[in-house]
C-alpha positions as CSV (number, residue, x, y, z in Angstrom):
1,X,119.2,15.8,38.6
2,X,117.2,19.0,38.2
3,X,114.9,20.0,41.3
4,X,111.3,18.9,40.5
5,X,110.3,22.5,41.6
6,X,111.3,23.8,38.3
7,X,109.1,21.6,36.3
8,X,106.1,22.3,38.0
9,X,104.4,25.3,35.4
10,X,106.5,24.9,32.5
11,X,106.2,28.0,30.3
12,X,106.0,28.7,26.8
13,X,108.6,30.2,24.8
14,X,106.7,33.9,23.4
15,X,109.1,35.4,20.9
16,X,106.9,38.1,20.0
17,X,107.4,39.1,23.3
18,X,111.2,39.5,23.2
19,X,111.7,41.0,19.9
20,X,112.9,45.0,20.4
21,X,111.9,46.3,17.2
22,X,113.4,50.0,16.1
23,X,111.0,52.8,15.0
24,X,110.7,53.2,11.0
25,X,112.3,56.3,9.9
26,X,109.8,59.1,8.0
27,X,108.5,58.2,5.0
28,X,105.3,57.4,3.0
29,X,103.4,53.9,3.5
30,X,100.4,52.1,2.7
31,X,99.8,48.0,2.0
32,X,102.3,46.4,0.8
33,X,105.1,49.3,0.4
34,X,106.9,51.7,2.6
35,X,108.7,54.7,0.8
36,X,111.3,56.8,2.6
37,X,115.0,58.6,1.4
38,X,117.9,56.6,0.8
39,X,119.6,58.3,3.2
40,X,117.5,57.8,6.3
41,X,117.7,53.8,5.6
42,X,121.8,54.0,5.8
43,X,121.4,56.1,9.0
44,X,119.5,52.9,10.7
45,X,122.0,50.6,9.4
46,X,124.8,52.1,10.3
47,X,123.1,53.1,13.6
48,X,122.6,49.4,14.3
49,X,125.9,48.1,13.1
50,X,129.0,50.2,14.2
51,X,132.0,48.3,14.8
52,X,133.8,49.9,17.8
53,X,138.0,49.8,17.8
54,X,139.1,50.1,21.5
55,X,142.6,51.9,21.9
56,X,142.6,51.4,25.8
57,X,145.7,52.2,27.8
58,X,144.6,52.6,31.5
59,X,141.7,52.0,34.1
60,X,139.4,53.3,31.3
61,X,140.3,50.0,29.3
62,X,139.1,48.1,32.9
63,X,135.5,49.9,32.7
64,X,135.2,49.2,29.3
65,X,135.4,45.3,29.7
66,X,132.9,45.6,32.1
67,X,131.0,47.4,29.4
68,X,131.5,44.2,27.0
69,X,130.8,41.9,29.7
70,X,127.2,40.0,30.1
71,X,125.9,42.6,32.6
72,X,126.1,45.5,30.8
73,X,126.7,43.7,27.3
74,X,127.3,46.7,24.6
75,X,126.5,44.0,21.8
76,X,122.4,45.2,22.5
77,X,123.3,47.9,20.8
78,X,124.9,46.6,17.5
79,X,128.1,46.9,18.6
80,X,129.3,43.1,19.5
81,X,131.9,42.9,17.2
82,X,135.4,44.7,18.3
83,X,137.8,44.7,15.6
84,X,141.2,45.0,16.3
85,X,142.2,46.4,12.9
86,X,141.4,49.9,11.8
87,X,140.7,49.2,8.5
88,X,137.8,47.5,9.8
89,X,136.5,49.6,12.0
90,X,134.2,52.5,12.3
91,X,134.4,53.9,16.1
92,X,138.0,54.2,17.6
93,X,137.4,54.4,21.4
94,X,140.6,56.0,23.3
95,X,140.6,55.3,26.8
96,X,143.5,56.2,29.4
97,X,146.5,58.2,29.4
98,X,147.8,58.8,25.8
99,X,151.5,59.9,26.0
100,X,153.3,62.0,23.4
101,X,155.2,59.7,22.1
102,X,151.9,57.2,21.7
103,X,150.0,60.6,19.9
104,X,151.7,59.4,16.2
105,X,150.4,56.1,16.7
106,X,146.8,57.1,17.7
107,X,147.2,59.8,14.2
108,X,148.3,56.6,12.2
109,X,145.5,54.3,13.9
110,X,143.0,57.0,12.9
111,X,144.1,57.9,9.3
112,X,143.9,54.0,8.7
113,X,140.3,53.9,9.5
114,X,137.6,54.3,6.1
115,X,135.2,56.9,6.2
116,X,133.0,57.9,8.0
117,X,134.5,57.3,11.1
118,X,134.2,58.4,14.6
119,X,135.9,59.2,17.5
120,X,134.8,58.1,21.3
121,X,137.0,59.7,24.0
122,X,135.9,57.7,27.3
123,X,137.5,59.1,30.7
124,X,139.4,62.6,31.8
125,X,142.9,61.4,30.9
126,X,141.7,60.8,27.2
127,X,139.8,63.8,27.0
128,X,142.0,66.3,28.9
129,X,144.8,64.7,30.3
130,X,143.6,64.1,33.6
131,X,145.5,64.4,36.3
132,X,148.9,63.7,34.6
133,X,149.1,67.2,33.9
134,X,153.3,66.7,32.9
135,X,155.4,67.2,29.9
136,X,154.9,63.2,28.8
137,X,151.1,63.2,28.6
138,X,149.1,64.8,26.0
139,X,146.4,67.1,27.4
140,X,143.5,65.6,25.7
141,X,143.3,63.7,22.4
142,X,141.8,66.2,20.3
143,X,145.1,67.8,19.7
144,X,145.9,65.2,17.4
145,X,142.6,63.8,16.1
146,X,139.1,65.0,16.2
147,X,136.9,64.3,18.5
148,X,133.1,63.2,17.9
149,X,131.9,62.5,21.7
150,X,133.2,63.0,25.4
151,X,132.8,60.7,27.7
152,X,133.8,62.3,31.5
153,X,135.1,60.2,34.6
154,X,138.1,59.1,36.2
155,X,136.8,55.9,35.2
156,X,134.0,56.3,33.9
157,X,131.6,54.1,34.5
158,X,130.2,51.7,32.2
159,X,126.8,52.9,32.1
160,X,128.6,56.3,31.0
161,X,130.7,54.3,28.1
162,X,127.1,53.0,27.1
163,X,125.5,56.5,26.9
164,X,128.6,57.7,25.0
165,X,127.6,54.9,22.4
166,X,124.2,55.8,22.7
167,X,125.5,59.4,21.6
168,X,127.7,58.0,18.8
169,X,124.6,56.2,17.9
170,X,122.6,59.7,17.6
171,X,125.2,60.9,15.9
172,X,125.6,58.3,13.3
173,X,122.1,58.2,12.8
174,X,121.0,61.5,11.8
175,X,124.6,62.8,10.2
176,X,123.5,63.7,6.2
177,X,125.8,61.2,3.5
178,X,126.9,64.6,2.1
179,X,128.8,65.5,5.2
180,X,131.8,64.1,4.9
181,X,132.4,66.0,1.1
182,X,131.3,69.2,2.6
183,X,133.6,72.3,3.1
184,X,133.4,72.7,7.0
185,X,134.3,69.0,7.2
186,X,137.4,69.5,4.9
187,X,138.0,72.1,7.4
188,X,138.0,70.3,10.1
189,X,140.3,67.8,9.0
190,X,142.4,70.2,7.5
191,X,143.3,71.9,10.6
192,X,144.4,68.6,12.0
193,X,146.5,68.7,8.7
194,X,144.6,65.6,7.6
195,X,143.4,65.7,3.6
């Protein structure tokens, strides 16, 4: 049986209160309409909808299930559902030590992905190769993939993986839909010998 204390000023439930709405990208309005460019509207939705794929090796992988836990709760920011499969995805998140003989798997996990995709590298090991600086581990990711967004710390912590997103999120938001045919992309991929 409940205290009576907590039925003493029952409150109303105000939903217009707890509704986070986003700001509305440029564009032209008036009553009834709002005009703006295609590509500004799949910006916000893939802002709000990115579906992260962890690769998670080491302590980073600990933080990072804090991060996904209810007190720092990634889903706020549109990214609740981790999938598990790279063809489903849209964010790979390395995290820990990546040894050379795991960099072909990362490469395959990556090409298997659909465009766009991005790349979060959370923690030094990830990034640089931390303090394993031997002949097994590879000195940073983007020797074998490239690299959208660093996230430093040995761990980092979870309020850093959640700016990294937040970053991703920037990222995703304002990138043009014609970047991913252009030239300098090609050549990015290219010198990862990626077509």
């Amino acid at each position: 049986m409940r205290p009576v204390r907590f039925n003493i000023h029952p409150r109303k439930a105000d939903i217009h209160n707890n509704i986070a709405i986003t700001e509305m990208p440029e564009g032209s309005q008036g009553e009834g309409y709002f005009a703006t460019s295609f590509e500004k509207v799949i910006g916000l939705a893939r802002k709000n909808s990115i579906w992260p794929l962890p690769f998670a090796t080491s302590c980073c992988g600990i933080e990072f299930m804090a991060t996904m836990g209810s007190h720092y709760d990634l889903a706020r920011f549109g990214s609740e559902r981790m999938g598990f499969t790279p063809r489903q995805c849209d964010l790979l998140m390395v995290m820990g030590t990546i040894s050379k003989k795991m960099a072909p798997i990362l490469r395959q996990v990556y090409l298997q992905m659909a465009e766009p995709r991005w790349v979060l590298s959370v923690g030094a090991c990830a990034s640089s190769g931390g303090i394993f600086d031997t002949y097994s581990v590879l000195q940073g990711i983007d020797q074998v993939i490239p690299v959208d967004v660093y996230v430093p710390g040995c761990p980092p912590r979870p309020e850093a993986i959640l700016d990294g997103v937040l970053k991703i999120q920037e990222l995703v938001h304002n990138e043009s839909l014609r970047r991913r045919n252009g030239e300098q992309y090609k050549a990015l991929l290219g010198s990862y010998g990626i077509e």
